[in-house]
ROSE-4610 file (N, C-alpha, C; in Angstrom, 1 decimal, always signed):
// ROSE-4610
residu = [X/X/X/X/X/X/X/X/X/X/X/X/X/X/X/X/X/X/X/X/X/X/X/X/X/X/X/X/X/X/X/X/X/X/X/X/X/X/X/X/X/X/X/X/X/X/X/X/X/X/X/X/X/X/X/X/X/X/X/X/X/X/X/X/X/X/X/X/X/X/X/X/X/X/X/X/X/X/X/X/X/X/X/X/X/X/X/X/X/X/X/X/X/X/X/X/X/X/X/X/X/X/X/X/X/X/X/X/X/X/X/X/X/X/X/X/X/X/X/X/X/X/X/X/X/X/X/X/X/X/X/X/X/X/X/X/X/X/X/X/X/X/X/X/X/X/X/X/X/X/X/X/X/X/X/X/X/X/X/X/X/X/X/X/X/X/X/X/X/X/X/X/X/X/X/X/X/X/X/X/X/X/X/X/X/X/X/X/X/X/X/X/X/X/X/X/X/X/X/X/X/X/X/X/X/X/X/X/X/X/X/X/X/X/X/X/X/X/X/X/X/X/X/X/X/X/X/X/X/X/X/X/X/X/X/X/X/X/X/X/X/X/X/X/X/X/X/X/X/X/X/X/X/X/X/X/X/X/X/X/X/X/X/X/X/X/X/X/X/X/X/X/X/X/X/X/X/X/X/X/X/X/X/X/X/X/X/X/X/X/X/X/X/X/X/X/X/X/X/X/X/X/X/X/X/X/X/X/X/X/X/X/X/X/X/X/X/X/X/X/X/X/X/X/X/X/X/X/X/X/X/X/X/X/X/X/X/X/X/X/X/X/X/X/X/X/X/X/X/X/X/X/X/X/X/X/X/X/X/X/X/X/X/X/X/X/X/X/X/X/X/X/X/X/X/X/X/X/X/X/X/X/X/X/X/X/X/X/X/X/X/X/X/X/X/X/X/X/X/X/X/X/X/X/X/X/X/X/X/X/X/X/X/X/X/X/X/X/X/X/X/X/X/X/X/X/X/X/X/X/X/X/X/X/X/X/X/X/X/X/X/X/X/X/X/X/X/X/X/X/X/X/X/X/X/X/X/X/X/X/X/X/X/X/X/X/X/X/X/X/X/X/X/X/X/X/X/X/X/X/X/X/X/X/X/X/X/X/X/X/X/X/X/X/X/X/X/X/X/X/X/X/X/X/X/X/X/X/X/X/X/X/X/X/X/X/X/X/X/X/X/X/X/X/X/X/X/X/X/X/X/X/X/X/X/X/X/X/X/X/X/X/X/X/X/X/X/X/X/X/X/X/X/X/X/X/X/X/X/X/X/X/X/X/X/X/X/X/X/X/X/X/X/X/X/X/X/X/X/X/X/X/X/X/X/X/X/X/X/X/X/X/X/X/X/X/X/X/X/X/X/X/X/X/X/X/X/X/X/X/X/X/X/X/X/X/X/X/X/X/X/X/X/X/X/X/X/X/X/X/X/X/X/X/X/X/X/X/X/X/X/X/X/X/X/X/X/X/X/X/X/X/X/X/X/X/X/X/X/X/X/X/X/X/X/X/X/X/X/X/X/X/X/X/X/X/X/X/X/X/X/X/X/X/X/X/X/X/X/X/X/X/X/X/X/X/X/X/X/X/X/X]
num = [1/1/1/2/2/2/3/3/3/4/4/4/5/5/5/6/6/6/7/7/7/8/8/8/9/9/9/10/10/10/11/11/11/12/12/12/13/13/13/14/14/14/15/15/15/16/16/16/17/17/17/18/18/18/19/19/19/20/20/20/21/21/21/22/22/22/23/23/23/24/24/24/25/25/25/26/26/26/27/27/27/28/28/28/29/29/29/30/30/30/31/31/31/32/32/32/33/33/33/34/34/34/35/35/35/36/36/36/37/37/37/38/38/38/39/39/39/40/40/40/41/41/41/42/42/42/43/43/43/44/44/44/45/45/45/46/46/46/47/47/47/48/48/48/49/49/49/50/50/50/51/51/51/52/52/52/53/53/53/54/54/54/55/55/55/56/56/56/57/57/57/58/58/58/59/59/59/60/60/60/61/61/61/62/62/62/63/63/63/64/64/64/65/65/65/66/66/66/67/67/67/68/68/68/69/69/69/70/70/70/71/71/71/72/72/72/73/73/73/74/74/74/75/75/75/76/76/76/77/77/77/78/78/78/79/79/79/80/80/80/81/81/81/82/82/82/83/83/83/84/84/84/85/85/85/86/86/86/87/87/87/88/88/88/89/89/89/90/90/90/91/91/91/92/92/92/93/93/93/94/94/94/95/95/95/96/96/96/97/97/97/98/98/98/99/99/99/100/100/100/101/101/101/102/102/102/103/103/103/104/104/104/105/105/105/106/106/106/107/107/107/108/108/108/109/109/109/110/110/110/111/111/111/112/112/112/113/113/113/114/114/114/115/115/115/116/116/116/117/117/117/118/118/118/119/119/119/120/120/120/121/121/121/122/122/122/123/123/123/124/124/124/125/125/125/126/126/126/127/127/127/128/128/128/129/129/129/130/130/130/131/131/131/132/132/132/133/133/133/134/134/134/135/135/135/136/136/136/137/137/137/138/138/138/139/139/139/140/140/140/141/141/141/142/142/142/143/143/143/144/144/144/145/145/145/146/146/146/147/147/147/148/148/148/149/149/149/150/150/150/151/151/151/152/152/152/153/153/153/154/154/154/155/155/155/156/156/156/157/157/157/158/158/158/159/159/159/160/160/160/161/161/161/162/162/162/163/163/163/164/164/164/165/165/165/166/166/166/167/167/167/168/168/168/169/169/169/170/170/170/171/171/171/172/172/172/173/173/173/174/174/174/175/175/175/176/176/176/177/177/177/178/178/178/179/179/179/180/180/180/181/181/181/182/182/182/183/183/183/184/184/184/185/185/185/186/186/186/187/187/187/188/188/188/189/189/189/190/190/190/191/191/191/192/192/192/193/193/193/194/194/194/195/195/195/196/196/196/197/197/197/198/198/198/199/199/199/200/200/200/201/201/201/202/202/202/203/203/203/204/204/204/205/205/205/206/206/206/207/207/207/208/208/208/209/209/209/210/210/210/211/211/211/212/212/212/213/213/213/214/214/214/215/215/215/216/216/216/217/217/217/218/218/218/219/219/219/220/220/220/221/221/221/222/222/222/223/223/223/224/224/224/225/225/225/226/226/226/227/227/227/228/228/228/229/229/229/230/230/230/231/231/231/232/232/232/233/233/233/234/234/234]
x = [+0.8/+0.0/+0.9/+1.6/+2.7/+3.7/+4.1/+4.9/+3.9/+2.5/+1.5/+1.1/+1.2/+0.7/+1.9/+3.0/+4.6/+4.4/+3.7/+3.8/+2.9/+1.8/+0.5/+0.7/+0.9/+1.2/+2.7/+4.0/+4.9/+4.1/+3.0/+2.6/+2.2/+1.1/+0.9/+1.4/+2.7/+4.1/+4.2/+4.7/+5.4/+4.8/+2.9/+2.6/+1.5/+2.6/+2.4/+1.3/+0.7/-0.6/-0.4/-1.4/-1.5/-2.4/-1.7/-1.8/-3.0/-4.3/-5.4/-5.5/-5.0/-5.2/-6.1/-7.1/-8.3/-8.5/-8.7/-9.5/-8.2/-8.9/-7.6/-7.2/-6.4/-6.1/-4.4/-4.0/-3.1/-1.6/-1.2/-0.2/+0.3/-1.1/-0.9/+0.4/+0.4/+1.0/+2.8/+3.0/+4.3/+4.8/+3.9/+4.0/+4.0/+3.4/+3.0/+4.1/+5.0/+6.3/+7.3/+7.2/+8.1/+8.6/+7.2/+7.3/+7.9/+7.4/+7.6/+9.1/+9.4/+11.0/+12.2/+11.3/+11.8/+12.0/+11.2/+10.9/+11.3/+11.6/+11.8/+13.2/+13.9/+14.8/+14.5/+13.6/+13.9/+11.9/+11.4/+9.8/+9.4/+8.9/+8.0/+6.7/+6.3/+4.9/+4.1/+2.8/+2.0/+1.2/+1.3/+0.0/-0.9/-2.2/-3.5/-3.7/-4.0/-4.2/-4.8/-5.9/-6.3/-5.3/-4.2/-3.1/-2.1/-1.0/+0.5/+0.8/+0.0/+0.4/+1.9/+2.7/+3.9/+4.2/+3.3/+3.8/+5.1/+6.0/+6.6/+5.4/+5.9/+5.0/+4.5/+5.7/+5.5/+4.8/+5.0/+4.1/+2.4/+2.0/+0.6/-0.2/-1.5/-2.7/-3.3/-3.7/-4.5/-3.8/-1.9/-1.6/-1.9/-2.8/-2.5/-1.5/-0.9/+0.1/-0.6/-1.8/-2.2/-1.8/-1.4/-0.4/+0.9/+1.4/+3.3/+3.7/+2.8/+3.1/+4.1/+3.9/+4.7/+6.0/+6.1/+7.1/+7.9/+7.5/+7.9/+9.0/+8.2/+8.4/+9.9/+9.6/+11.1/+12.2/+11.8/+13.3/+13.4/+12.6/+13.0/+13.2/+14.4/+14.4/+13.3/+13.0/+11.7/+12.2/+12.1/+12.9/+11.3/+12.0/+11.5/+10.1/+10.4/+9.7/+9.9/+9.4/+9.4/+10.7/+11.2/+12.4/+12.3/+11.6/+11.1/+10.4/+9.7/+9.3/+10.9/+11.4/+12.6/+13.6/+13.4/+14.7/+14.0/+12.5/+12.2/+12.9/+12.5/+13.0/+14.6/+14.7/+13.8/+13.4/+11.9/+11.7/+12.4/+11.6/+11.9/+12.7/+13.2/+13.7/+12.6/+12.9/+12.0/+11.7/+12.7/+12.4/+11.5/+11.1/+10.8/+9.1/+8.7/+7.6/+6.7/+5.7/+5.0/+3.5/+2.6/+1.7/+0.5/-0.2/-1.4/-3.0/-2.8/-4.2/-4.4/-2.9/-3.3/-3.4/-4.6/-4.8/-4.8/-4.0/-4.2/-2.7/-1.9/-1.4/-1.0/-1.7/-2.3/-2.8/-2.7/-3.0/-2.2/-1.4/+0.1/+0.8/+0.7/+1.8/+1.0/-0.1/-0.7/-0.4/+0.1/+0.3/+1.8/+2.6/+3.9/+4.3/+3.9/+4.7/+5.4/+6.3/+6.8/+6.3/+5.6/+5.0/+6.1/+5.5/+6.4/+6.8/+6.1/+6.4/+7.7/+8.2/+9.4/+10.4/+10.0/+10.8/+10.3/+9.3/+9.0/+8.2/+7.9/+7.0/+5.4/+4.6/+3.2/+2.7/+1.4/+0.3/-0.7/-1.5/-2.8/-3.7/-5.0/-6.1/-6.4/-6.2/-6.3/-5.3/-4.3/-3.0/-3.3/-4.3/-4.7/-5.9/-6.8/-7.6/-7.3/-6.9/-5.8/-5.3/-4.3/-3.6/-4.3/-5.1/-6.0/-5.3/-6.3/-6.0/-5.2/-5.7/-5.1/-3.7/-3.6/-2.3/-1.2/-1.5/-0.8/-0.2/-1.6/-1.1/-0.6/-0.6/-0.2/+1.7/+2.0/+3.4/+4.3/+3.4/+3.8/+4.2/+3.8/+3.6/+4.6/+4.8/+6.0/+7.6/+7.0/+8.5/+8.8/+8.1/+8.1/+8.3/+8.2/+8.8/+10.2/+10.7/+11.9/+12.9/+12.1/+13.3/+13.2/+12.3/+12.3/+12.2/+12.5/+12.3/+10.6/+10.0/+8.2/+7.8/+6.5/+5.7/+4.3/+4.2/+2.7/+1.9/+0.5/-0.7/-1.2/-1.1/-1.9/-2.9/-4.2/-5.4/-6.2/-5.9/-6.9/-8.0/-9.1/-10.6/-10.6/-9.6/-10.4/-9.5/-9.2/-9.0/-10.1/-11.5/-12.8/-12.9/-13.6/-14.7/-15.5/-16.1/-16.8/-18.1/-18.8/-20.3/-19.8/-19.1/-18.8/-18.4/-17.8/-17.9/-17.4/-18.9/-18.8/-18.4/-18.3/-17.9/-16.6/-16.0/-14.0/-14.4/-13.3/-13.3/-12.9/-11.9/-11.5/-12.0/-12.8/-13.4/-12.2/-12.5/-11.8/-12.7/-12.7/-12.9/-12.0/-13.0/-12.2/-12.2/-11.1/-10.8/-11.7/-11.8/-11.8/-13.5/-13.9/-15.2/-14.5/-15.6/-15.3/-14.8/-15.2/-14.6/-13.6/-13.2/-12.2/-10.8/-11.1/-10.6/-10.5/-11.5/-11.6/-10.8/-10.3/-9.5/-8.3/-8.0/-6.4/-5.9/-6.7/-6.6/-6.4/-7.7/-7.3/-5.7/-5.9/-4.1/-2.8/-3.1/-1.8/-1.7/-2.7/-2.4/-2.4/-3.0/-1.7/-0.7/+0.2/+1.9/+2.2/+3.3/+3.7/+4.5/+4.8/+5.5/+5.1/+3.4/+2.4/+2.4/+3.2/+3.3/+2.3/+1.2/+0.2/-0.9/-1.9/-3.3/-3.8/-3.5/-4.2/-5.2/-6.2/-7.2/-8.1/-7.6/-8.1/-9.2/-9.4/-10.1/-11.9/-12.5/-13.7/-14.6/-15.8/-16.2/-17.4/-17.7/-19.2/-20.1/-20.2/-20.5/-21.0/-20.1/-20.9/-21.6/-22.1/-22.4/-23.8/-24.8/-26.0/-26.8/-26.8/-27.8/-26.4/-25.1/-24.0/-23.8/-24.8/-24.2/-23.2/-22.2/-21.0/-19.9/-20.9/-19.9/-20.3/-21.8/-21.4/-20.6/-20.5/-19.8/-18.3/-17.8/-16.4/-16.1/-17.1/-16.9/-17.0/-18.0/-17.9/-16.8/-16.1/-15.0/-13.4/-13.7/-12.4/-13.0/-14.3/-14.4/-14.2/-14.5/-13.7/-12.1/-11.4/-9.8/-9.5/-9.9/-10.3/-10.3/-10.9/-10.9/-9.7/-8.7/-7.6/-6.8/-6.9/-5.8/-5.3/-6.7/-6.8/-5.8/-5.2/-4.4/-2.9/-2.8/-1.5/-0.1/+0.9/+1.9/+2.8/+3.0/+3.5/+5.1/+5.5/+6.9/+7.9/+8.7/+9.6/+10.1]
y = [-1.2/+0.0/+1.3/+1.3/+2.4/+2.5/+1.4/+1.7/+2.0/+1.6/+2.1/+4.1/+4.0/+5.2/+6.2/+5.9/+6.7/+6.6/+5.6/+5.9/+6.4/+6.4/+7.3/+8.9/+9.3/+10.8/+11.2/+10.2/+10.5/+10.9/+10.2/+10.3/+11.2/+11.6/+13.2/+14.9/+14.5/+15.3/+15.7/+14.4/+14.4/+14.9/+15.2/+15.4/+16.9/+17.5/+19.0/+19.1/+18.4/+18.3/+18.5/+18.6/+18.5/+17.2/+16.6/+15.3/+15.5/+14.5/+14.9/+13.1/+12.7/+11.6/+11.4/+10.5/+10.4/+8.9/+9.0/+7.5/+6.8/+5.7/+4.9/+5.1/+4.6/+4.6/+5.7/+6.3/+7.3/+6.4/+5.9/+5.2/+5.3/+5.6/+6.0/+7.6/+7.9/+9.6/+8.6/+8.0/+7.3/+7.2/+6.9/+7.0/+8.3/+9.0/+10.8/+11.3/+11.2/+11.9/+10.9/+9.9/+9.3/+9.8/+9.7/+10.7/+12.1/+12.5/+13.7/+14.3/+13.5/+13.3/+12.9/+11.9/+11.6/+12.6/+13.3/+14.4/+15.9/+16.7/+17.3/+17.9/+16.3/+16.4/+16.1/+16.5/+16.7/+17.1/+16.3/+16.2/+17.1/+18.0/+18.4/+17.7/+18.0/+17.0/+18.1/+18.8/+19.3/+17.7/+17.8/+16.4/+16.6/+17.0/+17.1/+16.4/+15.8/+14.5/+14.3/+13.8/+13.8/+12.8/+12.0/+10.6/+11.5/+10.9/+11.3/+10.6/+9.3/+8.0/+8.3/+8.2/+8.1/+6.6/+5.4/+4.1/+3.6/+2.8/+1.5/+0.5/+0.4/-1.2/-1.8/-2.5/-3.5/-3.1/-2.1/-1.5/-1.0/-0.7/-0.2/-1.1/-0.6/-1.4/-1.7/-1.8/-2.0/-3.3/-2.7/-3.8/-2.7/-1.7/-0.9/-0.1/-0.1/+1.0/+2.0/+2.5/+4.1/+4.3/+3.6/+3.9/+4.7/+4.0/+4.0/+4.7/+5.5/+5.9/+7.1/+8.2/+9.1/+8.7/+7.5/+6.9/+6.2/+5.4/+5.4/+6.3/+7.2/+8.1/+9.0/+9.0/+9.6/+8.6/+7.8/+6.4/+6.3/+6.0/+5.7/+4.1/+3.9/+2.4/+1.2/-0.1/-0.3/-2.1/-3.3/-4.4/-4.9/-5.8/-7.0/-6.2/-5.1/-4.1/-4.7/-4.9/-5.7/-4.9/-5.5/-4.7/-3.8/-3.8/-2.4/-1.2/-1.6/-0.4/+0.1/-0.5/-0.3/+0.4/-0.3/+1.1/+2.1/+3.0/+3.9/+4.9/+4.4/+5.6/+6.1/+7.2/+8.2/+8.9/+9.2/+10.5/+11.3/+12.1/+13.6/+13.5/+14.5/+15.1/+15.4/+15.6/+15.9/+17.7/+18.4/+19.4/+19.9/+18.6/+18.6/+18.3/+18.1/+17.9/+18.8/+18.9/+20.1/+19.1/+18.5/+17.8/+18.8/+19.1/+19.9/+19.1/+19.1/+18.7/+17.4/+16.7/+15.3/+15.5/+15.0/+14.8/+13.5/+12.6/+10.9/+11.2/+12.4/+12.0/+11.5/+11.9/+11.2/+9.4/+9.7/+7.9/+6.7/+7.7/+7.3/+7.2/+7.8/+7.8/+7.2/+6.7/+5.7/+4.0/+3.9/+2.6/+2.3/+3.3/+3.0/+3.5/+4.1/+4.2/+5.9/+6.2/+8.0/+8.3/+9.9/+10.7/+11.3/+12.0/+13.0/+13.6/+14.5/+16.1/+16.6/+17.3/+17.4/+17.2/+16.2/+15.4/+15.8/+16.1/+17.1/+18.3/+19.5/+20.5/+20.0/+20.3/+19.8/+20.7/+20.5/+21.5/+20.8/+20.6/+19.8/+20.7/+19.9/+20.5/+21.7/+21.6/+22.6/+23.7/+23.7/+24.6/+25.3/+24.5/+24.9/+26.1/+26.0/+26.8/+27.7/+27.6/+28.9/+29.9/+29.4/+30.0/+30.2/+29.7/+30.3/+28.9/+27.8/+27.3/+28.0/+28.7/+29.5/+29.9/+30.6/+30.9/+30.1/+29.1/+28.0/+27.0/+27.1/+26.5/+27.2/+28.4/+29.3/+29.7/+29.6/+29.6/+28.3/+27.3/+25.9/+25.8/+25.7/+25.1/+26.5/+27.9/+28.5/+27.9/+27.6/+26.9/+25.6/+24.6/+24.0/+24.0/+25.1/+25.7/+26.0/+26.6/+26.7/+25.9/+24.5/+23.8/+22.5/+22.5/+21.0/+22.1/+21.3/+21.5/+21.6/+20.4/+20.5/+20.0/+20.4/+20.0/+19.2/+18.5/+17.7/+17.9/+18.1/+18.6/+17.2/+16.4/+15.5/+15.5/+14.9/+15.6/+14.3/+13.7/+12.7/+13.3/+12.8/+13.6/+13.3/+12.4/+12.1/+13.3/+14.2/+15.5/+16.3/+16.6/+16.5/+15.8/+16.6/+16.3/+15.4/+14.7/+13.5/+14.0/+14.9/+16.0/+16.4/+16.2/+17.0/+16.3/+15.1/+13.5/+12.4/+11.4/+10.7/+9.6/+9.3/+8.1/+7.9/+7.7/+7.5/+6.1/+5.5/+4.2/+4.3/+5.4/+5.6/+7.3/+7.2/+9.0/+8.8/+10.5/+10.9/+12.3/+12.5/+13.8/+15.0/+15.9/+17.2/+17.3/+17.7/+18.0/+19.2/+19.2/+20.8/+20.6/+21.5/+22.2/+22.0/+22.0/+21.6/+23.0/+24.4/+25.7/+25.9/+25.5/+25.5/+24.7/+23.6/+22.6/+23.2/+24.2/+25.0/+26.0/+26.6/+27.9/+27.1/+26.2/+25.8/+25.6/+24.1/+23.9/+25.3/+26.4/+27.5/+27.9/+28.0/+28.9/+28.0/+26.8/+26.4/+26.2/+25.7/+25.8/+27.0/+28.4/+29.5/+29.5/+29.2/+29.0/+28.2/+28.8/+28.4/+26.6/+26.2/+25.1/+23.6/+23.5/+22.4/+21.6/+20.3/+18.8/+18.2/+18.1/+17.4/+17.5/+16.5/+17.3/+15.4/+15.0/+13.9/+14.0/+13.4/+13.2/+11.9/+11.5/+10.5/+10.1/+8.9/+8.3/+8.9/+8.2/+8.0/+6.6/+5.8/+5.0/+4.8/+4.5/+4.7/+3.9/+2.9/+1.9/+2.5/+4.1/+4.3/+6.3/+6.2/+6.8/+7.0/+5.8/+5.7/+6.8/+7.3/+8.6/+9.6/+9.4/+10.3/+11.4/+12.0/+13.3/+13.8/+12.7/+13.4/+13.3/+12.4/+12.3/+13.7/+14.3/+15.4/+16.4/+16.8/+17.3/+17.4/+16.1/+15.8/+16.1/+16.4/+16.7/+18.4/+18.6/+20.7/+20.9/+20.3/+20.6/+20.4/+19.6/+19.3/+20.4/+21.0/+21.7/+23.3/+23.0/+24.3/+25.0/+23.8/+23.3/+23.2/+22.7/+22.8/+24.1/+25.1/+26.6/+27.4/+27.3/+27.7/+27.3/+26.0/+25.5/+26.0/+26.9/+27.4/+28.4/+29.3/+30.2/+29.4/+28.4/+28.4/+28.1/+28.7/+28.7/+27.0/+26.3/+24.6/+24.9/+24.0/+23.9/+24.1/+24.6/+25.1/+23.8]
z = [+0.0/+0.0/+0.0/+0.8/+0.7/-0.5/-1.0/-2.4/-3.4/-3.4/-4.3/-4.6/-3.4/-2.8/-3.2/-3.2/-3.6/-5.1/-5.7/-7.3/-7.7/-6.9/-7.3/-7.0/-6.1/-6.1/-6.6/-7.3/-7.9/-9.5/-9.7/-10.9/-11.0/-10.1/-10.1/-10.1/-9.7/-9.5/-10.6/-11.5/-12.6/-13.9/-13.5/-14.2/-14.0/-13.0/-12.8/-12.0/-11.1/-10.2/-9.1/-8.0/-6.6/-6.3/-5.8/-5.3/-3.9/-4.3/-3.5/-2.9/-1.4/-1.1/-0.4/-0.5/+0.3/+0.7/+1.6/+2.4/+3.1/+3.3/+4.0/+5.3/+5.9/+7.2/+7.1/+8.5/+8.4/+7.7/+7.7/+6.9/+5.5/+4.7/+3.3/+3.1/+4.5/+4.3/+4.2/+4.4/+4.0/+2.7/+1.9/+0.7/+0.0/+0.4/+0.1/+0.3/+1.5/+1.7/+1.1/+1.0/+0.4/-1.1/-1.9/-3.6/-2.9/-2.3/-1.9/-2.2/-1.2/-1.0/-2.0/-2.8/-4.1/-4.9/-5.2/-6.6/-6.1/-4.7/-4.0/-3.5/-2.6/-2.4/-0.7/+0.2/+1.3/+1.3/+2.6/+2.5/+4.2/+4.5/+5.6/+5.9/+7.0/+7.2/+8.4/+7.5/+9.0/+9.0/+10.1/+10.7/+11.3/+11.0/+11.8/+12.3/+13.6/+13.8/+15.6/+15.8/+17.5/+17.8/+17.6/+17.9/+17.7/+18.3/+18.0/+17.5/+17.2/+15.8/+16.2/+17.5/+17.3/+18.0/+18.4/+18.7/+18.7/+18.8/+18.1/+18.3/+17.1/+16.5/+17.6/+18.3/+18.9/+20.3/+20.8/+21.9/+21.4/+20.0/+19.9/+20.5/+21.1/+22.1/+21.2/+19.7/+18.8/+17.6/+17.3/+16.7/+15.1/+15.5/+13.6/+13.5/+12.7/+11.5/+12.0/+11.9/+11.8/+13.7/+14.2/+15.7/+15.2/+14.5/+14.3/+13.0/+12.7/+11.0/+10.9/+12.5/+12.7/+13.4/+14.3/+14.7/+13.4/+12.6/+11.4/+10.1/+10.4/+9.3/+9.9/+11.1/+11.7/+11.9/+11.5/+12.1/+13.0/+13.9/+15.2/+15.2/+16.2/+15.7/+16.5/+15.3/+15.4/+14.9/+15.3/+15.3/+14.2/+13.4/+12.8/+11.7/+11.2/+9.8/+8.9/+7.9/+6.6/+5.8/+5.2/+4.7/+3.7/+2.8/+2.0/+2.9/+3.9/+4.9/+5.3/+6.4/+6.7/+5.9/+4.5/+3.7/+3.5/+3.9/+3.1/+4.3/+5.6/+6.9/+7.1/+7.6/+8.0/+6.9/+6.8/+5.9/+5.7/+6.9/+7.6/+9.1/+9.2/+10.8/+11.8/+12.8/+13.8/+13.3/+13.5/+13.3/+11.5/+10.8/+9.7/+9.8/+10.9/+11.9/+12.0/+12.0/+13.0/+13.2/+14.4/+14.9/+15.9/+15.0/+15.7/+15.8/+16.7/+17.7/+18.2/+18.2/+19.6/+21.0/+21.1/+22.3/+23.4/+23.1/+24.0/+24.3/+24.6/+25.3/+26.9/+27.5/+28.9/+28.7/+28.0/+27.3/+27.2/+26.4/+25.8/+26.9/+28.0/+29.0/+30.0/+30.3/+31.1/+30.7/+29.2/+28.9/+28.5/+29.6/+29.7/+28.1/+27.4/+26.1/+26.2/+25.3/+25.2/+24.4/+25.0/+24.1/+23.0/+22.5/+21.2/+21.6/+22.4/+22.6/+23.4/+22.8/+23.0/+22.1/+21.3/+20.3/+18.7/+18.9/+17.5/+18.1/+17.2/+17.6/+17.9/+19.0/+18.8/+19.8/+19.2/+19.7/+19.8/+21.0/+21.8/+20.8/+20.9/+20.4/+20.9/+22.9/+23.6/+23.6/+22.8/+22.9/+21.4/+20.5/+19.3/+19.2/+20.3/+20.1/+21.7/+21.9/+22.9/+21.7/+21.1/+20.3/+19.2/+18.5/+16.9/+16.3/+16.0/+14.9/+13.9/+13.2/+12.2/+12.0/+13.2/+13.8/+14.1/+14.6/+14.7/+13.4/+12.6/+11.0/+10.1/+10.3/+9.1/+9.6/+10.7/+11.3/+11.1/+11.8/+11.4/+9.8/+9.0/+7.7/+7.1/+7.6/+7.0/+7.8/+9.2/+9.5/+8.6/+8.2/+7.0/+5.9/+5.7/+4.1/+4.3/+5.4/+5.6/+5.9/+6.2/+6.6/+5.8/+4.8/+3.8/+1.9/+1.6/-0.1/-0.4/+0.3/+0.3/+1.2/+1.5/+3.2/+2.2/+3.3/+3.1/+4.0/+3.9/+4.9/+4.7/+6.1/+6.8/+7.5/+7.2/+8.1/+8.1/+10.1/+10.1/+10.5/+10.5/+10.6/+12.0/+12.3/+14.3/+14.9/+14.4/+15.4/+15.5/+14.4/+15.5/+16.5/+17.3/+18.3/+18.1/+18.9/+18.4/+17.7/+18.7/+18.4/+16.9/+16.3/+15.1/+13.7/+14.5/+13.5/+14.1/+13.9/+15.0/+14.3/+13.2/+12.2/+12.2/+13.2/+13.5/+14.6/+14.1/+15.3/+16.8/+17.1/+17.9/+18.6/+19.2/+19.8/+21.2/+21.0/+22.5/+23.1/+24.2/+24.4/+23.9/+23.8/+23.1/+22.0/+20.9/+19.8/+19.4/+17.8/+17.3/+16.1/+16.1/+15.3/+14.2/+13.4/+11.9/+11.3/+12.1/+11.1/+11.9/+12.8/+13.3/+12.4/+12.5/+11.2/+10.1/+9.5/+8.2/+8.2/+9.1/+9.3/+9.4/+10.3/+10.1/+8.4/+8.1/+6.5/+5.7/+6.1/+4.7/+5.2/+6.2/+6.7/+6.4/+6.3/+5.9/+4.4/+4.0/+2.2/+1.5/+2.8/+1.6/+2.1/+2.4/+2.8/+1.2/+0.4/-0.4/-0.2/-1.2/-0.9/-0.6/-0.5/-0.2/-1.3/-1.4/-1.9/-2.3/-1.5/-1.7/-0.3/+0.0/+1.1/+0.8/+2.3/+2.5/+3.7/+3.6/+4.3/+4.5/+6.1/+6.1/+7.4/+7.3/+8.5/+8.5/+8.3/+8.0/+7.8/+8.8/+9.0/+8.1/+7.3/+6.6/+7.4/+8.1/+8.6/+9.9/+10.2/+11.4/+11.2/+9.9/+9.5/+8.1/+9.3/+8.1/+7.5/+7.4/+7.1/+5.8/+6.0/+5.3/+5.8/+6.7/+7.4/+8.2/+8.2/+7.9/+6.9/+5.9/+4.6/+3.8/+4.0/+3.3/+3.6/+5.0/+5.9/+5.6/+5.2/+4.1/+3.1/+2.5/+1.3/+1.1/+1.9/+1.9/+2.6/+3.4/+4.1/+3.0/+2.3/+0.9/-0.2/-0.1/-1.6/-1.2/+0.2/+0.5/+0.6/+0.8/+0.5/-0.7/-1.8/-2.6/-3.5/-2.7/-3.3/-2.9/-1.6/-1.2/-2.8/-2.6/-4.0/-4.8/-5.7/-6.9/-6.8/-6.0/-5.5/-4.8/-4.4/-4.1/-4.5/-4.0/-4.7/-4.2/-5.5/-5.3/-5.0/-4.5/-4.2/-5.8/-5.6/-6.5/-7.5]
């Protein structure tokens, strides 16, 4: 799935596009900075995300990749990875990082595992709307421009609130409003230098009626309209 995913948004690259990844569990953004990185030189990553998805493998409570994709992606060392995973790491640097809006880390540190923070730049949901979404993404994503060749905007949908989308497998208390969500996204994709815009995590199964699939989709066509205006990596 991830070497798939490297040739699918390489193709997009190559053929003067912005690469729009949709669906899937957070792991596919491996593949997204991997082309990235490929065709670039050097990959950034903002990560939206209610997880710090920063696991090792062998410690996640669940046993999924979408735990370990940010522990992954930095190299952190990680025993018995299939060996094509293993030669893609490390992406990026820590300081090539920027993680806005997890919130389990009180979680993470109840099941004996290390959080991130500290180790890359991150901002709680609650440190997010203190500070302005906006404000937070539109700083982030220029220190990202500065310190990689291109950044990628990662956006799992479980950094809503649950009242606001309830179709995620995993709810937490907290997280962020969907225009809240809408003001971070517009603020980072005008920062020059955006690679590509993945968006994931969505349950249909716990979502009969689609009222929050439309919700997904006004929230991408509004992202969507930032695009038309931005400036792609050099």
């Amino acid at each position: 799935m991830v070497q798939r995913t490297r040739e699918a948004v390489a193709a997009v690259h190559r053929a003067g596009g912005f690469p729009l990844v949709l669906g899937g569990d957070c792991p596919v953004v491996l593949g997204a900075l991997a082309a990235t990185r490929d065709r670039f030189g050097s990959a950034g990553l903002l990560m939206v995300d209610g997880h710090e998805d920063g696991y090792p493998p062998r410690r996640s409570a669940t046993g999924e990749a979408a735990d370990c994709e940010l522990f992954l992606a930095l190299g952190l060392p990680a025993e018995g990875l299939p060996e094509e995973l293993a030669a893609l790491a490390p992406l990026l640097a820590p300081a090539q990082v920027a993680l806005l809006g997890p919130r389990d880390e009180a979680t993470i540190v109840r099941e004996g595992a290390a959080s991130l923070r500290g180790a890359v730049p991150m901002h709680s949901d609650v440190e997010l709307v203190l500070r302005g979404p906006a404000a937070v993404a539109g700083r982030s994503a220029r220190d990202l421009h500065e310190t990689a060749a291109a950044w990628w905007l990662h956006v799992d949908l479980d950094v809503l609130a649950t009242e606001a989308l309830g179709a995620v497998d995993y709810r937490q208390p907290g997280g962020l409003g969907w225009g809240q969500l809408g003001e971070l996204t517009a603020a980072a994709l005008a920062v020059a230098g955006c690679a590509g815009w993945t968006v994931a995590i969505y349950n249909p199964d716990l979502d009969p009626g689609a009222r929050d699939a439309g919700r997904i989709v006004d929230y991408l066509a509004a992202g969507a309209e930032r695009l038309a205006g931005a400036e792609p990596p050099a």
